[in-house]
PDB file with SEQRES, HELIX, SHEET and CRYST1 records, atoms N, CA, C and O in Angstrom:
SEQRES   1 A   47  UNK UNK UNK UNK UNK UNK UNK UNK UNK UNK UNK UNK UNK          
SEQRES   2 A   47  UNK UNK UNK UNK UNK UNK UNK UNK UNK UNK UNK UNK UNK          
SEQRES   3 A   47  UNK UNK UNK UNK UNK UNK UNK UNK UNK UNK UNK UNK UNK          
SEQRES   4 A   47  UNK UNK UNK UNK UNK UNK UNK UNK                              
HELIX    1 AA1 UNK A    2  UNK A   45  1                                  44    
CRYST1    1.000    1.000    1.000  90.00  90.00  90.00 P 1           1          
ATOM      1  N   UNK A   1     168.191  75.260-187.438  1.00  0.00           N  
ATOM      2  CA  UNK A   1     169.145  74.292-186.889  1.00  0.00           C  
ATOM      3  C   UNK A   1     170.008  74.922-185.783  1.00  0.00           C  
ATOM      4  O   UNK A   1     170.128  74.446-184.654  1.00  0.00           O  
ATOM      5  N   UNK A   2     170.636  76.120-186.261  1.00  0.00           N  
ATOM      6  CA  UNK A   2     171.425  76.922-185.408  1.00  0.00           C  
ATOM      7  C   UNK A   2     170.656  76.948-183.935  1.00  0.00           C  
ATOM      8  O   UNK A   2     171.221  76.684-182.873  1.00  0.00           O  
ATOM      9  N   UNK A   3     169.288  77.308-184.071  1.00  0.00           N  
ATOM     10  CA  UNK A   3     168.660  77.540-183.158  1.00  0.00           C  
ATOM     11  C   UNK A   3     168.744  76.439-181.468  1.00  0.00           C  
ATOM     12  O   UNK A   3     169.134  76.601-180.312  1.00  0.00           O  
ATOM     13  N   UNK A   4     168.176  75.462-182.208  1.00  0.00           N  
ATOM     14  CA  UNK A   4     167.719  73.718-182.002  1.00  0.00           C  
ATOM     15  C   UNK A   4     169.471  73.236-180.894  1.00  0.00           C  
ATOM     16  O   UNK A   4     169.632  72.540-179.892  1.00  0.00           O  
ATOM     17  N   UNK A   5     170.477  74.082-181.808  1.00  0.00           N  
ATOM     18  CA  UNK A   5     171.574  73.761-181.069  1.00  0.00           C  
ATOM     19  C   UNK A   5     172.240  74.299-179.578  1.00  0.00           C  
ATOM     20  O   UNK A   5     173.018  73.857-178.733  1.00  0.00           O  
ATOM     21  N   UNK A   6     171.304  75.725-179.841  1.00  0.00           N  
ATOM     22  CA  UNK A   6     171.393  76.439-178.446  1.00  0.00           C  
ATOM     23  C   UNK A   6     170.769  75.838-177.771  1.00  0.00           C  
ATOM     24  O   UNK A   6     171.309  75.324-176.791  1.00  0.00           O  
ATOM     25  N   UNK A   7     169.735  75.698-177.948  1.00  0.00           N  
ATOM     26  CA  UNK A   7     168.258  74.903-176.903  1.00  0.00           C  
ATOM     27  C   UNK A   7     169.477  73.404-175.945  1.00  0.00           C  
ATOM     28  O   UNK A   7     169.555  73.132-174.747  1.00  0.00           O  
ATOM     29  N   UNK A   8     170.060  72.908-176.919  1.00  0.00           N  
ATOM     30  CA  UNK A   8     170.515  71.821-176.275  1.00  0.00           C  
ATOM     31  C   UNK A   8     171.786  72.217-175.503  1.00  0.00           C  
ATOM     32  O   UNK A   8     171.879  71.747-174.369  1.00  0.00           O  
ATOM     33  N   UNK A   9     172.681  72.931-175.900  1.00  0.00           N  
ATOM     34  CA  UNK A   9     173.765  73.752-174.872  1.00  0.00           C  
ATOM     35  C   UNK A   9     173.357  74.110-173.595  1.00  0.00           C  
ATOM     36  O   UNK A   9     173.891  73.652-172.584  1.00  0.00           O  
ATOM     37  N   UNK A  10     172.126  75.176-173.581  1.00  0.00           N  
ATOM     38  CA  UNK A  10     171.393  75.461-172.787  1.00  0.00           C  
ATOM     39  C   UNK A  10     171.277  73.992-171.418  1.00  0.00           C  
ATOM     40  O   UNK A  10     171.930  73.735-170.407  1.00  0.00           O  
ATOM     41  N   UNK A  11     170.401  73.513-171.932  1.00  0.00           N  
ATOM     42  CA  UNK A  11     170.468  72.163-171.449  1.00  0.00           C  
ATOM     43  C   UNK A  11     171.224  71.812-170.405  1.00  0.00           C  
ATOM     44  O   UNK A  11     171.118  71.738-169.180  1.00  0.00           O  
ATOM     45  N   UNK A  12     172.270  71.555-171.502  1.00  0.00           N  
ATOM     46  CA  UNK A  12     173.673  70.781-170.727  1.00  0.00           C  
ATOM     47  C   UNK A  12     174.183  72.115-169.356  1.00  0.00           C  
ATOM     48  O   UNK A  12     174.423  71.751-168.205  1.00  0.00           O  
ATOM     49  N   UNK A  13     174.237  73.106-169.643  1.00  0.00           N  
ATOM     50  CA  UNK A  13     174.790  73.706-168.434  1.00  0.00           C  
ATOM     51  C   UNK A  13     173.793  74.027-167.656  1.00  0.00           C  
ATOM     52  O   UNK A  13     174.146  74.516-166.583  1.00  0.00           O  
ATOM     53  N   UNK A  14     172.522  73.907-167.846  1.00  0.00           N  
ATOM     54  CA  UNK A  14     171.721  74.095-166.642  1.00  0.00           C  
ATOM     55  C   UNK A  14     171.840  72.986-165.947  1.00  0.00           C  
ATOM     56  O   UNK A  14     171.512  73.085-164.765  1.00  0.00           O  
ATOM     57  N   UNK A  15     172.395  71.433-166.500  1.00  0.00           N  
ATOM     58  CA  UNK A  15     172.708  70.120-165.698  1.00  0.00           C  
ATOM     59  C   UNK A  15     173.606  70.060-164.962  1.00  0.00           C  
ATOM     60  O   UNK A  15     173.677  69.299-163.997  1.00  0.00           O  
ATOM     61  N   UNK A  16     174.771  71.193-165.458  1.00  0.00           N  
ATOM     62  CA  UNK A  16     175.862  70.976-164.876  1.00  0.00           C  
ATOM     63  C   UNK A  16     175.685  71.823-163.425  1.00  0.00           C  
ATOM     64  O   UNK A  16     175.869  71.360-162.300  1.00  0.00           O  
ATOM     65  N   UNK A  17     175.231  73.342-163.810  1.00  0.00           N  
ATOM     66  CA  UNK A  17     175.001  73.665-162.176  1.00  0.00           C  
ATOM     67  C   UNK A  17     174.243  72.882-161.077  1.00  0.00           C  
ATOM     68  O   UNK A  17     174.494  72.856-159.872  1.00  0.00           O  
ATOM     69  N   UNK A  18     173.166  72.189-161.824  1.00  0.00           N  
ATOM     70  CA  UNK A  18     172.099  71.431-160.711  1.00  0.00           C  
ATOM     71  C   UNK A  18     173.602  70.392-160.061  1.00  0.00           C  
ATOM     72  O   UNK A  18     173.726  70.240-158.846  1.00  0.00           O  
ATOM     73  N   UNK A  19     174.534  69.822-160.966  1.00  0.00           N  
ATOM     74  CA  UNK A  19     175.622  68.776-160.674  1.00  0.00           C  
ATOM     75  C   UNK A  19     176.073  69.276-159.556  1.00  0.00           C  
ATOM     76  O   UNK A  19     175.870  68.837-158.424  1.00  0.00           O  
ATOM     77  N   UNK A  20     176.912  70.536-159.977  1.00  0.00           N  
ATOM     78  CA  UNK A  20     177.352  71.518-158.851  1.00  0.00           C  
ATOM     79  C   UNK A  20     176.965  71.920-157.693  1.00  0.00           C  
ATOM     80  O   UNK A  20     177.776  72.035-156.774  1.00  0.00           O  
ATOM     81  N   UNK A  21     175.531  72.229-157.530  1.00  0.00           N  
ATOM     82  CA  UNK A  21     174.626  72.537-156.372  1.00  0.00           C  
ATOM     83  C   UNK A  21     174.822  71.292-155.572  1.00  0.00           C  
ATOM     84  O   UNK A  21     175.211  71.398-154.409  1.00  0.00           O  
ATOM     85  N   UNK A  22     174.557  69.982-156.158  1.00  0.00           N  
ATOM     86  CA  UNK A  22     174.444  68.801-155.808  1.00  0.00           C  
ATOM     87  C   UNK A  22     175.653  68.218-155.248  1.00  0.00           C  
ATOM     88  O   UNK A  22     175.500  67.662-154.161  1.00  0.00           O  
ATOM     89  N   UNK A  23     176.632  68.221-155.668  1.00  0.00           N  
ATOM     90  CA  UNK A  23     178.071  68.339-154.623  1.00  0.00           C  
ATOM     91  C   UNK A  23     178.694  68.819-153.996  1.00  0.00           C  
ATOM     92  O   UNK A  23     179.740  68.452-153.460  1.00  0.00           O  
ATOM     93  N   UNK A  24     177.722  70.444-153.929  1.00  0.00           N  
ATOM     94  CA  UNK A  24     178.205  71.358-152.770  1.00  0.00           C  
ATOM     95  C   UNK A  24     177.192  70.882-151.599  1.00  0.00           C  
ATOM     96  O   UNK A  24     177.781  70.303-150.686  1.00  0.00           O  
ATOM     97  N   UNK A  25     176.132  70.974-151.474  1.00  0.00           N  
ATOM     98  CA  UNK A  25     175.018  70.213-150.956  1.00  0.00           C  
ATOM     99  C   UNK A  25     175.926  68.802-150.138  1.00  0.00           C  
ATOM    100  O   UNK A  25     176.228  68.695-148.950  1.00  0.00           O  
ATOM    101  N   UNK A  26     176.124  68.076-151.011  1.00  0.00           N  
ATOM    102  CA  UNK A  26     176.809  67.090-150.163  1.00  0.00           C  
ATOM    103  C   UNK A  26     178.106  66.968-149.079  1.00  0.00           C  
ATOM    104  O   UNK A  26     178.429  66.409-148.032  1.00  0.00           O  
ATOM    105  N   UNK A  27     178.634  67.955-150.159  1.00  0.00           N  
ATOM    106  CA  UNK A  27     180.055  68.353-149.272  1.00  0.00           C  
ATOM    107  C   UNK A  27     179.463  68.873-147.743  1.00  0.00           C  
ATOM    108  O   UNK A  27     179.638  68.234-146.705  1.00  0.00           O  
ATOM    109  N   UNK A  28     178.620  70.356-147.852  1.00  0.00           N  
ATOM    110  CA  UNK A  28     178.169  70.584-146.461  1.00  0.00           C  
ATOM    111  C   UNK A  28     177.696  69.765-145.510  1.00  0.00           C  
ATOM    112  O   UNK A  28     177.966  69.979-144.328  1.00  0.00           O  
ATOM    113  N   UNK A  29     176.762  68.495-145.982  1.00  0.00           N  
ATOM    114  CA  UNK A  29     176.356  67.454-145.410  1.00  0.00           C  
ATOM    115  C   UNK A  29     177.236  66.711-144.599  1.00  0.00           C  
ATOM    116  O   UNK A  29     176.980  66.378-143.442  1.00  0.00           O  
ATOM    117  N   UNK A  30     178.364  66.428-145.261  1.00  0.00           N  
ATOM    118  CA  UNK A  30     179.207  65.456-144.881  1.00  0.00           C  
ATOM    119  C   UNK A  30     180.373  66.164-143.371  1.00  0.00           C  
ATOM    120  O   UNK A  30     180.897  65.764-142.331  1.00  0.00           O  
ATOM    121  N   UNK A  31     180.251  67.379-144.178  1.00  0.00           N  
ATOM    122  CA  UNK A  31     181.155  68.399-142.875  1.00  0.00           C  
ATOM    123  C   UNK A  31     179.936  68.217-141.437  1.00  0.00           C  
ATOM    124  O   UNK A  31     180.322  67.914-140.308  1.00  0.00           O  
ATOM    125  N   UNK A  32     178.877  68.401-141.690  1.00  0.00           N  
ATOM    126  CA  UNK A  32     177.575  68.890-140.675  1.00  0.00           C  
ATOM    127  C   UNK A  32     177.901  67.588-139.676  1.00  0.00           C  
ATOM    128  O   UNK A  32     178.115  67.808-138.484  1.00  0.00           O  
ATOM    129  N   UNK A  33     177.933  66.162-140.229  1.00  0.00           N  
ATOM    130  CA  UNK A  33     177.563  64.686-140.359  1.00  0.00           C  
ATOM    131  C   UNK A  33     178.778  64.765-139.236  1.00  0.00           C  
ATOM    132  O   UNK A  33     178.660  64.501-138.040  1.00  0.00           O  
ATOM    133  N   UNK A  34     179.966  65.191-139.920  1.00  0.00           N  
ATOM    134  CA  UNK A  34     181.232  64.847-139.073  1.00  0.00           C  
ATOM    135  C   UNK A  34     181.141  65.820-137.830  1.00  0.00           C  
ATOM    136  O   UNK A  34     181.411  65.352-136.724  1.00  0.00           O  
ATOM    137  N   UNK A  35     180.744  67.270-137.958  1.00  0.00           N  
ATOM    138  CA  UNK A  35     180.680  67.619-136.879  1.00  0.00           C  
ATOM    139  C   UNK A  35     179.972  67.048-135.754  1.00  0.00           C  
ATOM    140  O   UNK A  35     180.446  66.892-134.629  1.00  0.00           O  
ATOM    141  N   UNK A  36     178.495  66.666-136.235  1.00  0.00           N  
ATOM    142  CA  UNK A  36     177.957  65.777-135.148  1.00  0.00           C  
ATOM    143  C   UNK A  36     178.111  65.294-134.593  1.00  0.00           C  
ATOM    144  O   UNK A  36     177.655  65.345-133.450  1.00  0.00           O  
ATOM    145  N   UNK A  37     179.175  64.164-135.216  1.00  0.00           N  
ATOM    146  CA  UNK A  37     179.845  62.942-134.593  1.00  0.00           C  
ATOM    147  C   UNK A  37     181.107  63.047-133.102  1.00  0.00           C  
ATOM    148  O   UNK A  37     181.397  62.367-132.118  1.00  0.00           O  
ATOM    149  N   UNK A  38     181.572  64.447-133.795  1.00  0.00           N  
ATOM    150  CA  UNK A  38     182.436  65.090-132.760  1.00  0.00           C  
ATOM    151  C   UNK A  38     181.665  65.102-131.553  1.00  0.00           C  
ATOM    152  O   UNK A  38     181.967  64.622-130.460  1.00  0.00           O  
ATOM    153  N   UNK A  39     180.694  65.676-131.874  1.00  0.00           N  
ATOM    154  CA  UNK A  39     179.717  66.593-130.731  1.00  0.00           C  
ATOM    155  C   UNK A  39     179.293  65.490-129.519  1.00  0.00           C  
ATOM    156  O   UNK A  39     179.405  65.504-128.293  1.00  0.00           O  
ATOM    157  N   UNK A  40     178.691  64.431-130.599  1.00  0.00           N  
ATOM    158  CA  UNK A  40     178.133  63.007-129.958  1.00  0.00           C  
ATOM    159  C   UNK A  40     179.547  62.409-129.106  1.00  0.00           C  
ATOM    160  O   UNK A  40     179.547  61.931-127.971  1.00  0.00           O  
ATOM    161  N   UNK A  41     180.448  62.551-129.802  1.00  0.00           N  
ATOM    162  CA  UNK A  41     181.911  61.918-128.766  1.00  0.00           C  
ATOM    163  C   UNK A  41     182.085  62.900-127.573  1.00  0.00           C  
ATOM    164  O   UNK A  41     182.501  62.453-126.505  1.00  0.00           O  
ATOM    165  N   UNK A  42     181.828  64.023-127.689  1.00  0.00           N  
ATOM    166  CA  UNK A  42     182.128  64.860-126.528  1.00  0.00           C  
ATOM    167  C   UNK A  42     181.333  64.623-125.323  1.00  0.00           C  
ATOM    168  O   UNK A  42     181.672  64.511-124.145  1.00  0.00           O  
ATOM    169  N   UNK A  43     180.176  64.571-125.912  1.00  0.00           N  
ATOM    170  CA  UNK A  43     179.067  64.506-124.958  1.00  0.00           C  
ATOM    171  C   UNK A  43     178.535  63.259-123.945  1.00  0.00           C  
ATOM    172  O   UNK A  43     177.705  63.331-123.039  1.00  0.00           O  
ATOM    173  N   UNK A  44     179.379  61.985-124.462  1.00  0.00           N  
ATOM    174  CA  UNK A  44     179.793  60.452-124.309  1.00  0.00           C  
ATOM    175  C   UNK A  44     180.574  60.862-123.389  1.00  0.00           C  
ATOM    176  O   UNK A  44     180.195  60.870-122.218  1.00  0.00           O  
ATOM    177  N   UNK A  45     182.104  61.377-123.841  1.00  0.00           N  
ATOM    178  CA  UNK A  45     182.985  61.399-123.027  1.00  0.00           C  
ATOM    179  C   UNK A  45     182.802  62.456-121.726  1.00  0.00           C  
ATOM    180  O   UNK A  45     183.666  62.506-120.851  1.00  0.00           O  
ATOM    181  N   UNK A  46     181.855  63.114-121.695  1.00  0.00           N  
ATOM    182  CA  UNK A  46     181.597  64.577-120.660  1.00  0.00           C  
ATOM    183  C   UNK A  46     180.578  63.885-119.262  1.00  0.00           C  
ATOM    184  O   UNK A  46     180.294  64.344-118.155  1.00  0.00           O  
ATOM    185  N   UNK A  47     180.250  62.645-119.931  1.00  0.00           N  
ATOM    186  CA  UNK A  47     179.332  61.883-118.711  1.00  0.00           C  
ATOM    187  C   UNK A  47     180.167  60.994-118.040  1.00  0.00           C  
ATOM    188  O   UNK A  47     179.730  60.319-117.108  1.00  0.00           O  
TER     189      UNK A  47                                                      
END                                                                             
Protein backbone atom coordinates (compact mmCIF):
# COMPACT_ATOMS: atom_id res chain seq x y z
CA UNK A 1 0.00 0.00 0.00
CA UNK A 2 2.77 2.25 1.25
CA UNK A 3 4.26 1.62 -1.98
CA UNK A 4 1.06 2.28 -4.46
CA UNK A 5 1.08 5.72 -2.49
CA UNK A 6 4.44 6.91 -3.67
CA UNK A 7 3.70 5.87 -7.26
CA UNK A 8 0.79 8.41 -7.02
CA UNK A 9 2.79 11.43 -5.26
CA UNK A 10 5.24 10.81 -7.81
CA UNK A 11 2.59 11.52 -10.26
CA UNK A 12 1.25 14.56 -8.98
CA UNK A 13 4.63 16.45 -8.98
CA UNK A 14 5.79 15.33 -12.17
CA UNK A 15 2.23 17.28 -13.25
CA UNK A 16 3.04 20.01 -11.45
CA UNK A 17 6.49 20.75 -13.13
CA UNK A 18 5.05 19.93 -16.71
CA UNK A 19 2.26 22.95 -15.10
CA UNK A 20 5.28 25.01 -14.42
CA UNK A 21 7.22 24.49 -17.67
CA UNK A 22 3.86 25.30 -19.21
CA UNK A 23 3.50 28.82 -17.71
CA UNK A 24 6.92 29.68 -18.05
CA UNK A 25 6.64 28.72 -21.76
CA UNK A 26 3.77 31.03 -21.96
CA UNK A 27 4.99 33.81 -20.03
CA UNK A 28 8.11 33.95 -22.61
CA UNK A 29 5.61 33.79 -25.41
CA UNK A 30 3.65 36.54 -24.40
CA UNK A 31 6.90 38.85 -23.65
CA UNK A 32 8.32 37.60 -27.43
CA UNK A 33 4.43 38.44 -28.82
CA UNK A 34 4.68 41.96 -27.18
CA UNK A 35 8.03 42.59 -28.29
CA UNK A 36 7.02 42.02 -31.82
CA UNK A 37 4.35 44.20 -31.71
CA UNK A 38 6.75 46.99 -30.62
CA UNK A 39 9.01 46.11 -33.43
CA UNK A 40 5.97 46.00 -36.02
CA UNK A 41 5.00 49.73 -34.59
CA UNK A 42 8.46 50.92 -35.16
CA UNK A 43 8.84 49.77 -38.40
CA UNK A 44 5.14 51.35 -39.47
CA UNK A 45 6.17 54.40 -37.93
CA UNK A 46 10.02 54.46 -39.61
CA UNK A 47 8.24 54.50 -43.22
Amino acid sequence: MKQKRREIKNKKSRKDSGHICFSVFLFFYKITSVIGFHNHILMVLSF
